[in-house]
N, C-alpha and C positions, 0 to 999 in steps of 0.2 A: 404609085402604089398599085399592086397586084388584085386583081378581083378578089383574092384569096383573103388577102390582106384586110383589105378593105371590108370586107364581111367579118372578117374577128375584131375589126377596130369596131364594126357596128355591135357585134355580142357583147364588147366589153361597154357599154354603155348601160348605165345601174335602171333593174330592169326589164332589160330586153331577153324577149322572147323566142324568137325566132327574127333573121334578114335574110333576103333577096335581092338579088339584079335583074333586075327585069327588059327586055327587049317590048315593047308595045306595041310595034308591028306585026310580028308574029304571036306575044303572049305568052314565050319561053322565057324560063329562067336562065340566066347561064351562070349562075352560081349560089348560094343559098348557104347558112348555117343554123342550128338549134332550129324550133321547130318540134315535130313528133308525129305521133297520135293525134293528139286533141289541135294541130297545128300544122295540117300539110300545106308546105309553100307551095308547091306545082299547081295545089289548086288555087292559092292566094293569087299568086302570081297571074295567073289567067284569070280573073276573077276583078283584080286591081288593072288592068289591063284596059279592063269595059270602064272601070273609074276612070280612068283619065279617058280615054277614049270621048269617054261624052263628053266631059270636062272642056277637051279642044273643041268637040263640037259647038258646044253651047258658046265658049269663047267667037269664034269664028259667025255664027248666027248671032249673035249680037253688034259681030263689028269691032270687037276687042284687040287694041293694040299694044296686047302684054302679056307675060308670060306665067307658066303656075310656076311658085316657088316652091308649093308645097302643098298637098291635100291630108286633111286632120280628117280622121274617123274615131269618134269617142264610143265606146260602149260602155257600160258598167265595169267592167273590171278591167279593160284595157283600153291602149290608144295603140291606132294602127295610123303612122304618117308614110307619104307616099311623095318623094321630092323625088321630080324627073332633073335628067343632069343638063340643066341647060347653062352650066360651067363649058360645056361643050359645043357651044351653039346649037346646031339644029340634031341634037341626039334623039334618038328615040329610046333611050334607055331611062328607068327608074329605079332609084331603092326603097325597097319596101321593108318599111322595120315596124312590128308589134311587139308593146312594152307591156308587163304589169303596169295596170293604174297605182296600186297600193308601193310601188317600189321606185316607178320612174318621175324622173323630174322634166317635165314636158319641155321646156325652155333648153336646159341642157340636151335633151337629147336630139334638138332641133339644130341647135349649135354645131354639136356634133356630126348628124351629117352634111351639114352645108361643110365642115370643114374635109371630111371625108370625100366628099365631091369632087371638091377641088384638087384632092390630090390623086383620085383614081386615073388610073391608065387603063383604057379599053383597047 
């Protein structure tokens, strides 16, 4: 599946907001859909970036011999999850998806990008 692809498979998820692919080493996107105003991915994107960032760090200073599958951010009115592709072994890439709380089904959409994951091609 095309980055392309792969970004409207993550819109059509009930709920979502705005998705991103993210590179973590540098903090670019390389592809994004929905989104806006109230929603800029480019900053998300650099922003989510430093979340995992520490995320490995803190892993790593502890001595952790395991990987993220996924990082949850809850606010009041949404959920932002952040699963890096390690479908790919040593990727540095993430998708970043922020859902409506009131519209999305958290489990489902969790579902959904792990299956997403696995079928993207970079």
């Amino acid at each position: 599946m095309t980055i392309e692809l792969a970004l409207k498979e993550a819109m059509s998820i009930p709920g979502a907001l705005g998705a991103t692919l993210v590179d973590y080493d540098s903090g670019m996107s390389l592809g994004s859909a929905g989104g806006g105003e109230w929603l800029d991915l480019d900053v998300a994107a650099a922003g989510n970036t430093e979340v995992v960032r520490a995320k490995l760090r803190v892993m790593a200073s502890l001595g952790l011999d395991d990987s993220i599958e996924d990082i949850l951010i809850t606010l009041q009115r949404q959920y932002h999850l952040i699963r890096p592709l390690t479908a790919r072994g040593n990727s540095t890439l993430f998708l970043y998806l922020a859902l409506d709380r009131e519209r999305a089904n958290l489990a489902l959409a969790r579902h959904s990008l792990r299956r997403i994951e696995t079928s993207l091609s970079v």
